[in-house]
KOLKOLDO-168563 format. One record per residue (C-alpha): residue number from 0; y negated, z negated, x negated. Coordinates in nm, 3 decimals. Layout:
+-----+---------+---------+---------+
|   k |   north |      up |    east |
+-----+---------+---------+---------+
| NUM |       Y |       Z |       X |
...
+-----+---------+---------+---------+
% end
This chain:
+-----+---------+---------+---------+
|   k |   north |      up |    east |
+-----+---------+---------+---------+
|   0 |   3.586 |   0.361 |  -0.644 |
|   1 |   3.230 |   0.404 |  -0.573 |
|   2 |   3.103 |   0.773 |  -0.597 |
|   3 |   2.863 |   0.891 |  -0.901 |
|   4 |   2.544 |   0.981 |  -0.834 |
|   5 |   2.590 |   1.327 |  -1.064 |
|   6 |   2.315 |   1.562 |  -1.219 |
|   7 |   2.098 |   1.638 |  -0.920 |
|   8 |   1.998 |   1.306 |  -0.815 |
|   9 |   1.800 |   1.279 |  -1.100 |
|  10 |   1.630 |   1.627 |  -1.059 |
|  11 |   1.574 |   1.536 |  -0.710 |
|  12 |   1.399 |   1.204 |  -0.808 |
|  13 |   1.202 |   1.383 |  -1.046 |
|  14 |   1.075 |   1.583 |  -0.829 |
|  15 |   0.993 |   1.375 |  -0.541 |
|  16 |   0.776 |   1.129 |  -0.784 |
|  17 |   0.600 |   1.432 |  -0.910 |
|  18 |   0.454 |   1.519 |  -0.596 |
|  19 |   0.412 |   1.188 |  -0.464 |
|  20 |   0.156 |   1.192 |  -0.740 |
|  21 |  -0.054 |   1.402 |  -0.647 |
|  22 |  -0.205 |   1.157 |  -0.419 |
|  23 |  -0.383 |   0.876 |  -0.560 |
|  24 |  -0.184 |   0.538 |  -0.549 |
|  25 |  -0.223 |   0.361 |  -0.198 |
|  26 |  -0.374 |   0.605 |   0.025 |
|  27 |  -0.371 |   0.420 |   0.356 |
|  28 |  -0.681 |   0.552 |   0.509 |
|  29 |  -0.857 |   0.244 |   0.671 |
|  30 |  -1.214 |   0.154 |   0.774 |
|  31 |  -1.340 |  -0.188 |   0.873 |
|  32 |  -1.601 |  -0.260 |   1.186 |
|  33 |  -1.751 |  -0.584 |   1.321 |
|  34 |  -1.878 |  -0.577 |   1.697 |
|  35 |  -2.105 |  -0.900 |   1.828 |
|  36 |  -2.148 |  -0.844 |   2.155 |
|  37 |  -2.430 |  -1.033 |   2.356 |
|  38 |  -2.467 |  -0.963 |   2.693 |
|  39 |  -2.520 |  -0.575 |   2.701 |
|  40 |  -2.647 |  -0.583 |   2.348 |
|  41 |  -2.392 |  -0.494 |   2.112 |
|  42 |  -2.407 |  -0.484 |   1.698 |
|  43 |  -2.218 |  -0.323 |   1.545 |
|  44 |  -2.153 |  -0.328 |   1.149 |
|  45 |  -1.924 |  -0.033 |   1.011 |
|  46 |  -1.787 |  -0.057 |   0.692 |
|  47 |  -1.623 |   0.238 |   0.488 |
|  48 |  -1.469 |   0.297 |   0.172 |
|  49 |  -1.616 |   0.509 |  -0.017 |
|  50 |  -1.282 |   0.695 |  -0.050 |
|  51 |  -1.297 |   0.758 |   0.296 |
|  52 |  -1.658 |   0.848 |   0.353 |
|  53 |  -1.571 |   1.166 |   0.073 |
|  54 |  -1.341 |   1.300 |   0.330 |
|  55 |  -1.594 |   1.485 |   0.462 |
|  56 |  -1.703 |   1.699 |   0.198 |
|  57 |  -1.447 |   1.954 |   0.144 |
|  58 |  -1.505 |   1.932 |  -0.254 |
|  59 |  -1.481 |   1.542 |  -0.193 |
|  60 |  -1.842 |   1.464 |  -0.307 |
|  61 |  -2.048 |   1.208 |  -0.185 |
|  62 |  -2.198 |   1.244 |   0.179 |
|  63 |  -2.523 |   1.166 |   0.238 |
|  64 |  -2.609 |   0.848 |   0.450 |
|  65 |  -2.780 |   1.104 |   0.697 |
|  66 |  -2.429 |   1.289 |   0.756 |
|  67 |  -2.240 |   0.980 |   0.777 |
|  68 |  -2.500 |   0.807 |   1.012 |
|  69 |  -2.452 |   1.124 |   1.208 |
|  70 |  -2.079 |   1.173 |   1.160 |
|  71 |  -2.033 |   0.771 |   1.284 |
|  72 |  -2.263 |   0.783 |   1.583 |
|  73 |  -2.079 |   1.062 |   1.743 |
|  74 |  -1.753 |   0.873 |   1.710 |
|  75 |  -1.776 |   0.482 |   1.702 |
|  76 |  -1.982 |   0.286 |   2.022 |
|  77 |  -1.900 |   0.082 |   2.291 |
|  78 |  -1.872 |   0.192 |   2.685 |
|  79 |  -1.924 |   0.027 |   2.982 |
|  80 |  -1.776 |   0.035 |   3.277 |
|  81 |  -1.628 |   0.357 |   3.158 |
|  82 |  -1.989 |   0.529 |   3.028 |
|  83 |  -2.092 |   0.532 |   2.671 |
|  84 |  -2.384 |   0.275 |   2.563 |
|  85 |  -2.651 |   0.416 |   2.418 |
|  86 |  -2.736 |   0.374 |   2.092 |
|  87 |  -3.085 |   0.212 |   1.961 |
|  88 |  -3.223 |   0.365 |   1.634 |
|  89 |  -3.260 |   0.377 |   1.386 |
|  90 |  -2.946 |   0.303 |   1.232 |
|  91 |  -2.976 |   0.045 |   0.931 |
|  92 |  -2.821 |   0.121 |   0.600 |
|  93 |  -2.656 |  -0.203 |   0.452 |
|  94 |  -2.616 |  -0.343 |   0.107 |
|  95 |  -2.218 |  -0.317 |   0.039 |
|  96 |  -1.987 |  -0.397 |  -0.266 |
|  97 |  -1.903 |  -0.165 |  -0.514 |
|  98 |  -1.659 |   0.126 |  -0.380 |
|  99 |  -1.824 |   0.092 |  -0.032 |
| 100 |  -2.062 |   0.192 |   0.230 |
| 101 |  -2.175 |   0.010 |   0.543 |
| 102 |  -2.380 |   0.082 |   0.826 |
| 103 |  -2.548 |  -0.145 |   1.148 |
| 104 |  -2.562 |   0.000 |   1.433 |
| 105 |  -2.743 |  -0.148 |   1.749 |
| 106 |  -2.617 |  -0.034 |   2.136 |
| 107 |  -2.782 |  -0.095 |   2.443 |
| 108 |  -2.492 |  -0.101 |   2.766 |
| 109 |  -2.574 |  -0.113 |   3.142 |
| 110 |  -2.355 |  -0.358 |   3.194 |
| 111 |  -2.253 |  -0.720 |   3.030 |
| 112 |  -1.853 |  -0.652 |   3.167 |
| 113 |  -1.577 |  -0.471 |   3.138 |
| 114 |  -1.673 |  -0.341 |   2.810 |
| 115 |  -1.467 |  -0.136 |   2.555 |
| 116 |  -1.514 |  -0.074 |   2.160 |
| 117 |  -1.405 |   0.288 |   2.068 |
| 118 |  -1.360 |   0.458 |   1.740 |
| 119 |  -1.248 |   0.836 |   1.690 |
| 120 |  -1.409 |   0.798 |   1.292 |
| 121 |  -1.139 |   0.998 |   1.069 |
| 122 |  -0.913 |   1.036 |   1.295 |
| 123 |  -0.997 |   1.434 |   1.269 |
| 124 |  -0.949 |   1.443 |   0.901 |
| 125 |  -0.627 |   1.166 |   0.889 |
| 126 |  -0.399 |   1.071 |   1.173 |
| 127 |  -0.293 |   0.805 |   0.996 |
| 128 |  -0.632 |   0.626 |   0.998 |
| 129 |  -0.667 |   0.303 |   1.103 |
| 130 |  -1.001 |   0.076 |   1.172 |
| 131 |  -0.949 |  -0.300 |   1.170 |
| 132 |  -1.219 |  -0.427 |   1.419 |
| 133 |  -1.343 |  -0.819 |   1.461 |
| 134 |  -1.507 |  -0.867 |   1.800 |
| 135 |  -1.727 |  -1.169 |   1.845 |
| 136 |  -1.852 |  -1.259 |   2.223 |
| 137 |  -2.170 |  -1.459 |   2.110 |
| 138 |  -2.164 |  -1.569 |   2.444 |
| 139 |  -1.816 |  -1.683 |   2.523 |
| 140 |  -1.754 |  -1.772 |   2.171 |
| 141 |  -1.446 |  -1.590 |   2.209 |
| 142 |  -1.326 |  -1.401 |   1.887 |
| 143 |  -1.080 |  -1.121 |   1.857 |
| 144 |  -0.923 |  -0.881 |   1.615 |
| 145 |  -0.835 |  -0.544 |   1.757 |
| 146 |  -0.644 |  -0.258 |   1.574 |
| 147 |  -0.749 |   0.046 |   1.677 |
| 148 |  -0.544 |   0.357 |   1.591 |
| 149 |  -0.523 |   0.723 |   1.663 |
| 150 |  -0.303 |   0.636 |   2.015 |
| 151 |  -0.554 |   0.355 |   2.074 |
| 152 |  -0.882 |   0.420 |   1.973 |
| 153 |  -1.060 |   0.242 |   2.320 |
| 154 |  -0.977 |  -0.117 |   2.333 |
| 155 |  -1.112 |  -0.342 |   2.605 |
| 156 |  -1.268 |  -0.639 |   2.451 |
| 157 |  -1.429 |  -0.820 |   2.802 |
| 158 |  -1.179 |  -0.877 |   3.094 |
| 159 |  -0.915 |  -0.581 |   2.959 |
| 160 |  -0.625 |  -0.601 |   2.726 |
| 161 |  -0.738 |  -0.845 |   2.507 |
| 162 |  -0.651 |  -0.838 |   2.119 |
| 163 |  -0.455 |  -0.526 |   2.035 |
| 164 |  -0.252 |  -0.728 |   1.790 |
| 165 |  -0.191 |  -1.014 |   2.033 |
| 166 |  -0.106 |  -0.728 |   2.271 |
| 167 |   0.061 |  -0.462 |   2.054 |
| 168 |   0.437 |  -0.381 |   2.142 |
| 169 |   0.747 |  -0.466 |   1.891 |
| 170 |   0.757 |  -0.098 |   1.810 |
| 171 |   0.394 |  -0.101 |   1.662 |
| 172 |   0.429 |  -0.366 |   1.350 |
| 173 |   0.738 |  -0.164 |   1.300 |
| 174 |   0.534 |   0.200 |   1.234 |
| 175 |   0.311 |  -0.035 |   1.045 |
| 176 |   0.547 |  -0.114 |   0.828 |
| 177 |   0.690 |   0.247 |   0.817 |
| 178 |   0.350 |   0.353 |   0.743 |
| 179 |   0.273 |   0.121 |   0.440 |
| 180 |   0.601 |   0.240 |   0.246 |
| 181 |   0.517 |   0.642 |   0.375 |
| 182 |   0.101 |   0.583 |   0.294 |
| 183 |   0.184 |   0.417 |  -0.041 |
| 184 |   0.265 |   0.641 |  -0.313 |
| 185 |   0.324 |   0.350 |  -0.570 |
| 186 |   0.552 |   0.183 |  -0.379 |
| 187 |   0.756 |   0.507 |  -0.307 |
| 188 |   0.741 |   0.562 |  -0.695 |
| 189 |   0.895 |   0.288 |  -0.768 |
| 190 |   1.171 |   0.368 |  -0.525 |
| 191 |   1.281 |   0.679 |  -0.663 |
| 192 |   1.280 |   0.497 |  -1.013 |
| 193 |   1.559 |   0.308 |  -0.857 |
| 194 |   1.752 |   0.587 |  -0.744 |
| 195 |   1.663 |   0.765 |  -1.092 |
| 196 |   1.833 |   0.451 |  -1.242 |
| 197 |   2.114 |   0.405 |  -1.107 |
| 198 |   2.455 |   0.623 |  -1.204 |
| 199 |   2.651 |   0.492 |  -0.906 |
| 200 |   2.609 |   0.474 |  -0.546 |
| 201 |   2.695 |   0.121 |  -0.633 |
| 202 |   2.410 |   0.010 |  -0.864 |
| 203 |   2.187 |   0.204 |  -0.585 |
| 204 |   2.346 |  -0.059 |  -0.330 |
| 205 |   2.242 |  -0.335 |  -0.595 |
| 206 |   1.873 |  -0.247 |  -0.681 |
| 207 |   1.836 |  -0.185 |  -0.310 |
| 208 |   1.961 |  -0.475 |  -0.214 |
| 209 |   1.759 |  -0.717 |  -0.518 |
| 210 |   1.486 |  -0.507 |  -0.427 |
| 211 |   1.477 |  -0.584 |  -0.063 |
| 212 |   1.576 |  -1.010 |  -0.068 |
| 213 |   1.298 |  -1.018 |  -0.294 |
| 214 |   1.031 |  -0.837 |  -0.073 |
| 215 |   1.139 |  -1.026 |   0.232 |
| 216 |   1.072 |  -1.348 |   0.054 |
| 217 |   0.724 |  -1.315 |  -0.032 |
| 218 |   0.629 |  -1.079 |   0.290 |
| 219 |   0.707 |  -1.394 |   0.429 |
| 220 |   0.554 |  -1.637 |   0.194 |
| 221 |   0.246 |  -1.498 |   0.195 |
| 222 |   0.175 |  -1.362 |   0.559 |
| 223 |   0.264 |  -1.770 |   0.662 |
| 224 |   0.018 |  -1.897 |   0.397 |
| 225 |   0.230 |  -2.055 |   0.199 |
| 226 |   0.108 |  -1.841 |  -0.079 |
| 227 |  -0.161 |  -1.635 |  -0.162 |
| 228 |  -0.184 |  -1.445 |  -0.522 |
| 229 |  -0.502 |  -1.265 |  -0.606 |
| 230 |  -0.454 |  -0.903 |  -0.443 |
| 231 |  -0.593 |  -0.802 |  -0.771 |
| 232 |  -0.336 |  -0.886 |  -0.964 |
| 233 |  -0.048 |  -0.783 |  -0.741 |
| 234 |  -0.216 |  -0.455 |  -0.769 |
| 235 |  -0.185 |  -0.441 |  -1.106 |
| 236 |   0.127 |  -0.589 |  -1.178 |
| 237 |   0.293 |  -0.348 |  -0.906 |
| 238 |   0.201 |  -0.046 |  -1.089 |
| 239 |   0.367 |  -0.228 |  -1.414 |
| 240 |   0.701 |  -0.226 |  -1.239 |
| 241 |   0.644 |   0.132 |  -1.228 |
| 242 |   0.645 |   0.175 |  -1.532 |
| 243 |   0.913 |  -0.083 |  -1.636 |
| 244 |   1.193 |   0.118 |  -1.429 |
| 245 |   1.077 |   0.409 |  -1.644 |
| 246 |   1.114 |   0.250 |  -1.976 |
| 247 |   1.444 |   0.126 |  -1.894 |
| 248 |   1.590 |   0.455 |  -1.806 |
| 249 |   1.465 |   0.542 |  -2.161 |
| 250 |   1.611 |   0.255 |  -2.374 |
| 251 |   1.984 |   0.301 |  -2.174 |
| 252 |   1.940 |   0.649 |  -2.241 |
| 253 |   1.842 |   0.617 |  -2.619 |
| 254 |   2.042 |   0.259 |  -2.727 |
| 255 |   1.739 |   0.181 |  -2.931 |
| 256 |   1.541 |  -0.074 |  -2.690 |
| 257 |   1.379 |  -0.231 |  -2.983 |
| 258 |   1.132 |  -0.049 |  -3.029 |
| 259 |   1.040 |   0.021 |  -2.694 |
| 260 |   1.016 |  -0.338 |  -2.643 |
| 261 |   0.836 |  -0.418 |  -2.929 |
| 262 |   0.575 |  -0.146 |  -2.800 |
| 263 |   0.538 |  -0.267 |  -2.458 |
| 264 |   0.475 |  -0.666 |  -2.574 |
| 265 |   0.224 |  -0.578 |  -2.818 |
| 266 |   0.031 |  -0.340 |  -2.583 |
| 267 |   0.009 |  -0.644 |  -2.335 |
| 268 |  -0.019 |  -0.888 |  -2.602 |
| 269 |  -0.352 |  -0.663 |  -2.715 |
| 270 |  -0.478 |  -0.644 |  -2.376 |
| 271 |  -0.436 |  -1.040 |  -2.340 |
| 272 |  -0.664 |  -1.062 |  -2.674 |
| 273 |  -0.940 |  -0.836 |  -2.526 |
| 274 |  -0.946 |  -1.054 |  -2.200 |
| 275 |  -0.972 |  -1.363 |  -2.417 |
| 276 |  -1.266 |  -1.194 |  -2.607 |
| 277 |  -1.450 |  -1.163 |  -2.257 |
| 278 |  -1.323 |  -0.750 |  -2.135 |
| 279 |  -1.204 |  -0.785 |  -1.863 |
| 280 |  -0.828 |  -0.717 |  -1.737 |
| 281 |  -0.589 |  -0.960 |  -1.596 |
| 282 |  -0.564 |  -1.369 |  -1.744 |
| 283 |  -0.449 |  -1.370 |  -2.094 |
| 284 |  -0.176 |  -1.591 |  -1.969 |
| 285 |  -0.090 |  -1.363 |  -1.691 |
| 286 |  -0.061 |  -1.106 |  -1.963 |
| 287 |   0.124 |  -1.251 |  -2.224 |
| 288 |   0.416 |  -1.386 |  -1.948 |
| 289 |   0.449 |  -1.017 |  -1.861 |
| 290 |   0.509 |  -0.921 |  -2.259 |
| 291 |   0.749 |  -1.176 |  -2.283 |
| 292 |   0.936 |  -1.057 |  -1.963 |
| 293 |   0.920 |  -0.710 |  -2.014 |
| 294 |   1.053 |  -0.710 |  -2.378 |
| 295 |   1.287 |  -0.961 |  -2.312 |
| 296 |   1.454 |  -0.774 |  -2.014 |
| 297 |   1.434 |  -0.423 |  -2.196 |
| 298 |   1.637 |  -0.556 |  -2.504 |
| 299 |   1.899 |  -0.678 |  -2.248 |
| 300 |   1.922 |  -0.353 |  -2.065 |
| 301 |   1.927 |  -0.154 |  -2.321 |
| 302 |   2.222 |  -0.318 |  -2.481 |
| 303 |   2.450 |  -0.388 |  -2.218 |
| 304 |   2.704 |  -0.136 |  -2.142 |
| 305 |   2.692 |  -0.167 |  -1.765 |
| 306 |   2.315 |  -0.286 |  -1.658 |
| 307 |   2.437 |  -0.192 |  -1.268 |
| 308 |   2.480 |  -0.571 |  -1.169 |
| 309 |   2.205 |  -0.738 |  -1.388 |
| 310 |   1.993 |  -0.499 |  -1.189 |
| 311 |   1.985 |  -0.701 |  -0.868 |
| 312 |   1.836 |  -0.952 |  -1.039 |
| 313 |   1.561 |  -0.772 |  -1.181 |
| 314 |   1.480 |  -0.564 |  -0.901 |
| 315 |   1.480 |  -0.935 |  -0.678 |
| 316 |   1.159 |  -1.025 |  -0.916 |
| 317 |   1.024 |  -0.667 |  -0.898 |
| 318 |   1.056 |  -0.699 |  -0.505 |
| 319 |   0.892 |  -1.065 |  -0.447 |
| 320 |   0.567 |  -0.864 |  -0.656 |
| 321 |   0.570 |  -0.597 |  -0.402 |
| 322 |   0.656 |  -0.783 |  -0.130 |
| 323 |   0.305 |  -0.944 |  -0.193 |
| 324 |   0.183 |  -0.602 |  -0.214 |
| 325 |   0.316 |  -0.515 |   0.136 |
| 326 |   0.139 |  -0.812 |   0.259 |
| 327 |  -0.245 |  -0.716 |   0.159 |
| 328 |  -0.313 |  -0.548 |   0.460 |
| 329 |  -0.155 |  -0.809 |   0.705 |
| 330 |  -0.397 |  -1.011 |   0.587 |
| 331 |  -0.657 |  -0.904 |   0.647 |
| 332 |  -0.595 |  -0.877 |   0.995 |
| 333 |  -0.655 |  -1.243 |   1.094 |
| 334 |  -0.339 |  -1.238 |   1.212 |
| 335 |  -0.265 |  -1.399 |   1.557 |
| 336 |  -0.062 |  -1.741 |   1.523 |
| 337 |   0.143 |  -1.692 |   1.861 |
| 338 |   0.312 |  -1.388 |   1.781 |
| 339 |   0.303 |  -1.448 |   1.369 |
| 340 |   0.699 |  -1.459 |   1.347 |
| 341 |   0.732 |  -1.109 |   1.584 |
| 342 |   0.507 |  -0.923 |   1.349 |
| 343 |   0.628 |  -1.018 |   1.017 |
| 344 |   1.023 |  -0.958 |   1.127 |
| 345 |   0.829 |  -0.606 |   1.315 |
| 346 |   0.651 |  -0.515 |   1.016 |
| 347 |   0.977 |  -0.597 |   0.736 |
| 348 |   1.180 |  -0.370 |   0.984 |
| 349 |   0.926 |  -0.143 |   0.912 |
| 350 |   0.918 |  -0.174 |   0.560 |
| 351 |   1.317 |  -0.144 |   0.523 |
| 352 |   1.330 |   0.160 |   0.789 |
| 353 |   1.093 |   0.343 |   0.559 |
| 354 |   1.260 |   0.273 |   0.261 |
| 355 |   1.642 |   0.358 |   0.402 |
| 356 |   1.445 |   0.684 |   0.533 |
| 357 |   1.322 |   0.786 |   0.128 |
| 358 |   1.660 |   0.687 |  -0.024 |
| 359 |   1.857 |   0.890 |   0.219 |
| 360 |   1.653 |   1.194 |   0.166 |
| 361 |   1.648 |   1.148 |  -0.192 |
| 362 |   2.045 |   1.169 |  -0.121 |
| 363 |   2.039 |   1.447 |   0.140 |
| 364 |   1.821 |   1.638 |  -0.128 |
| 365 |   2.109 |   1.564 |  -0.351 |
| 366 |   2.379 |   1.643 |  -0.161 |
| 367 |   2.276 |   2.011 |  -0.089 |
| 368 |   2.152 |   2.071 |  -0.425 |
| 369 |   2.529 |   2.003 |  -0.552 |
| 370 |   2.666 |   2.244 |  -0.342 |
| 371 |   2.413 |   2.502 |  -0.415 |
| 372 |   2.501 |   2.427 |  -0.769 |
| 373 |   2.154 |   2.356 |  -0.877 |
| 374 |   2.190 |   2.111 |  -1.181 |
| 375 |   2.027 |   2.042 |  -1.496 |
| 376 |   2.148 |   1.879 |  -1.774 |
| 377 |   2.105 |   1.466 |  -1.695 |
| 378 |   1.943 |   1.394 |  -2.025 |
| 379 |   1.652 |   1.620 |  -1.981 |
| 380 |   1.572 |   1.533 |  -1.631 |
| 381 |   1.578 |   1.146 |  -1.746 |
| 382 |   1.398 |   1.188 |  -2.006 |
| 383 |   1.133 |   1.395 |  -1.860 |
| 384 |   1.145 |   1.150 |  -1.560 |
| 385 |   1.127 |   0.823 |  -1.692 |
| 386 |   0.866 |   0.945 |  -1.929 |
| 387 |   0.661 |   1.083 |  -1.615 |
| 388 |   0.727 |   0.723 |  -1.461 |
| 389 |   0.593 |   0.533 |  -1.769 |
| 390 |   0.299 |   0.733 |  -1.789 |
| 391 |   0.206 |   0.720 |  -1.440 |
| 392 |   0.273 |   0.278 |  -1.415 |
| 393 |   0.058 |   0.273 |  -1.744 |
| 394 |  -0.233 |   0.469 |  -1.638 |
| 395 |  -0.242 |   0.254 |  -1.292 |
| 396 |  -0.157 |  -0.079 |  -1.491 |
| 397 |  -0.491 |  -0.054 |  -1.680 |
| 398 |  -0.727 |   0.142 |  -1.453 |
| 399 |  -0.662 |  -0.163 |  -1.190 |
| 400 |  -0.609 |  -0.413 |  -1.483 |
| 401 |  -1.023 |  -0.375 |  -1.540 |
| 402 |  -1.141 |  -0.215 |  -1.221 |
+-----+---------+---------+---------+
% end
């Protein structure tokens, strides 16, 4: 007989969402940078979220280009031979798209071989940082991608290394994947929403396991290019999962699911009507296929007596949306075809590693809490927690609905 998951799991989930948001939903720090290099000319375009450039201000305001310019320079250029190029003002501030900055930069090197491209940008302020660099030889023709990260922030790019991703060990897409589940605060949301759901260490196994088949499948899918949804949208229908897990917990809490349901279709069903009236949001269709879903799988939930094995199934559709989500970032890589297979098994490892690593601790957390006798009555915490959880996958279901 499988244990319960008593009093404090809940508490413990609670908890853990609460502070997970404090951070704003998918935090990875990343920058972007384009290198052509002719001869010993090298340009250089950076380009920087504007997320990231408000690191450094310590109220988080906007820097001014002269600080960035001046923050950059210090910290991204080429070397050759070993010895820094120098760089040839002034440095050009670029048109960019809206939550972005970007810079060109122009370097003069002594040499035409054994160059390097190195980047220490925000590595001071996050370790976690990582720049996703294109390097075009304009005259070789030869084009690379290099990933350059706080243990590798020189890569040679003439007669060196090569790639970093063609080159990059097993163990690296691995700690990518670790860091996409650790770095994303919506996807570890929705994590704890499972263990906040589910009564048994059984139904944990079940929603873990749905949840898991289902990212695998469309990590894959969509890394090989079999598909490829609008990020957009994955975004946004990622953060409605969110909020789904929460309003579950509510209607098998309450028995009354009909009203819940009711609630949830007509909110999409209004936000379909605005998009058809020209404001914005997701497709109308996209939109009303959700309200049918949602409403449809709430009134089940909410009036079966034992939800734990239904749950597999739902959390297998909730995982093939993030599993899309967990592919963004690969990507936009440009991902090298000869070792395609190694990094997508590497970075699911990852991915799975992480999320064994959350659950545990959720349970560890548990675990001593019992014995300190630290409970609270399960009602409260679910209700307090599933409410937090609905609020939270609402408020990122429409702000990325019409951003």
């Amino acid at each position: 007989m499988a244990r319960p998951l008593k009093g404090p799991v809940k508490w413990a989930a609670a908890a853990a969402v609460f502070c997970a948001s404090a951070a704003a939903a998918h935090t990875r720090s990343q920058s972007h940078s384009v290198w052509e290099i002719n001869g010993a000319e090298v340009d250089l375009v950076m380009t920087i979220p504007v997320a990231e450039a408000d690191r450094l201000s310590s109220d988080h305001s906007a820097p001014s280009d002269d600080r960035l310019k001046s923050y950059l320079t210090g910290r991204v250029y080429p070397l050759s031979g070993g010895k820094r190029c120098e760089t040839v003002p002034p440095v050009q501030t670029l048109s960019a798209a809206a939550g972005y900055r970007k810079y060109d930069f122009t370097f003069k090197c002594a040499a035409a071989n054994d160059l390097q491209v190195h980047s220490a940008a925000f590595f001071d302020l996050v370790r976690s940082h990582t720049n996703f660099a294109q390097v075009q030889n304009a005259v070789s023709g030869e084009f690379t991608e290099q990933l350059i990260t706080f243990e590798h922030q020189t890569v040679d790019v003439t007669g060196g290394e090569g790639s970093r991703l063609k080159s990059a060990r097993f163990t690296e897409f691995i700690r990518m994947g670790m860091l996409h589940i650790f770095t994303g605060v919506d996807h570890m949301s929705f994590l704890l929403g499972l263990v906040l759901i589910s009564r048994r260490l059984r139904d944990l196994v079940f929603v873990v396991t749905g949840f898991t088949i289902g990212h695998s499948l469309t990590l894959a899918l969509a890394v090989t290019g079999v598909l490829r949804p609008h990020a957009e949208y994955i975004d946004a229908l990622v953060a409605l999962t969110i909020a789904l897990i929460g309003a579950e917990n509510i209607v098998v809490q309450t028995r009354k699911p009909t009203l819940v349901a009711l609630v949830t279709a007509a909110s999409l069903g209004i936000m379909a009507l605005l998009q058809w009236l020209g404001y914005g949001g997701l497709p109308s269709l996209l939109l009303l296929g959700a309200g049918l879903f949602t409403a449809n799988y709430l009134m089940i939930s909410g009036r079966l007596r034992d939800a734990g094995r239904l749950r597999i199934l739902i959390t297998l559709v909730f995982g093939l949306i993030h599993g899309f989500g967990f592919a963004a970032d690969l990507l936009e890589l440009q991902l090298p075809t000869g070792r395609l297979a190694e990094l997508l098994v590497g970075f699911n490892v990852g991915v799975e590693i992480g999320q064994l690593i959350l659950v545990a601790g959720a349970t560890l957390l548990v675990g001593l809490l019992a014995k300190s006798n630290m409970t609270l009555p399960r009602p409260l915490v679910v209700d307090v927690a599933s409410s937090f959880l609905v609020g939270l996958g609402v408020f990122w279901f429409v702000s990325r609905s019409y951003s």
